[in-house]
N, C-alpha and C positions, 0 to 999 in steps of 0.2 A: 504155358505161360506166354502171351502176346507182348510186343512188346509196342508200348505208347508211345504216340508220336504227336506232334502238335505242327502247325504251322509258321512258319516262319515267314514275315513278312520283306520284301526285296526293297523297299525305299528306306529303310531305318539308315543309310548312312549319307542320304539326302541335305543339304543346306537346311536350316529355315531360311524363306526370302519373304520380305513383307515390301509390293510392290513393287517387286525385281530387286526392290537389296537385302542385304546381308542387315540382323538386328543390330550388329554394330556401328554398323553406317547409318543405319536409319537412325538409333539413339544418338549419332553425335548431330546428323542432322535437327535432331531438334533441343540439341544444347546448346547449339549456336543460333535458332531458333529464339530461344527461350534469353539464352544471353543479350541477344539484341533489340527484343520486346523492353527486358529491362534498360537497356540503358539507353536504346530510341525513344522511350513511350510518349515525351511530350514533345515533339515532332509533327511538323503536318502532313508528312510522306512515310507517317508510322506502318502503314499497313504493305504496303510497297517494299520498304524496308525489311519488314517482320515475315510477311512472306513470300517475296520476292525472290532476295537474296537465295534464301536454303532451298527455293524453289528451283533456283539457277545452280545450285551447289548439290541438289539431290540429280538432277537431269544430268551432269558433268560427270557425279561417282556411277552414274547408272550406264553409263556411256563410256565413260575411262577405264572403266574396273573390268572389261567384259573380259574374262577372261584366268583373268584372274585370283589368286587362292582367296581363302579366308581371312582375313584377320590382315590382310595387305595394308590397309591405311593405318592402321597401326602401327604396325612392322616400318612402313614407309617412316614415322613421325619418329621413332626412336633411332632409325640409321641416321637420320639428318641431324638429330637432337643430342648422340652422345656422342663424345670425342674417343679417338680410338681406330687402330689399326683394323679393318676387316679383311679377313684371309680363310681360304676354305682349307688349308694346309694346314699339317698339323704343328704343334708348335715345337719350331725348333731349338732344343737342348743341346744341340754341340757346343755352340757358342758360348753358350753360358757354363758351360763346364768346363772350358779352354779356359775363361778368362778367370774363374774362379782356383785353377790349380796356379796360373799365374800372379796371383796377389797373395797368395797364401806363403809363396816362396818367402 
């Protein structure tokens, strides 16, 4: 009895990049894109505007991000966006258990 083997390919844990970015970046690139078509469209420097800007904003993330994980501008928008302590420590329960036998008295 042989036993079967198959090939295994070595890029499966590869990025996708479209253009050098990430589809995350690319997709918000063209919601802000798409966001300011609508609300520039009757403008004389519509197309300047429309694609200009996310032209300026795609060269910037293609440029700023080298280097950088996955899913960074994301990550980036929710540290600045929610309120709250960040600590890589874990969280400390002394405190809370001092002051809790102390009110109980």
């Amino acid at each position: 009895m042989s036993l079967e083997t198959s090939t295994v390919h070595k890029n499966l844990d590869t990025d996708v990049k479209i253009f050098g970015l990430d589809a995350q970046d690319l997709l918000f690139i063209l919601l802000v894109s798409m966001v300011l078509n609508f609300l520039f469209s009757g403008l004389p420097f519509t197309e300047f505007i429309v694609f200009g800007i996310p032209g300026i904003l795609s060269m910037g993330l293609y440029f700023g991000k080298k280097g950088k994980p996955k899913g960074y501008l994301f990550d980036l928008f929710r540290f600045y966006l929610t309120p709250g302590h960040y600590s890589a420590a874990e969280k400390v329960t002394i405190r809370s258990s001092f002051y809790a036998k102390r009110s109980s008295k």
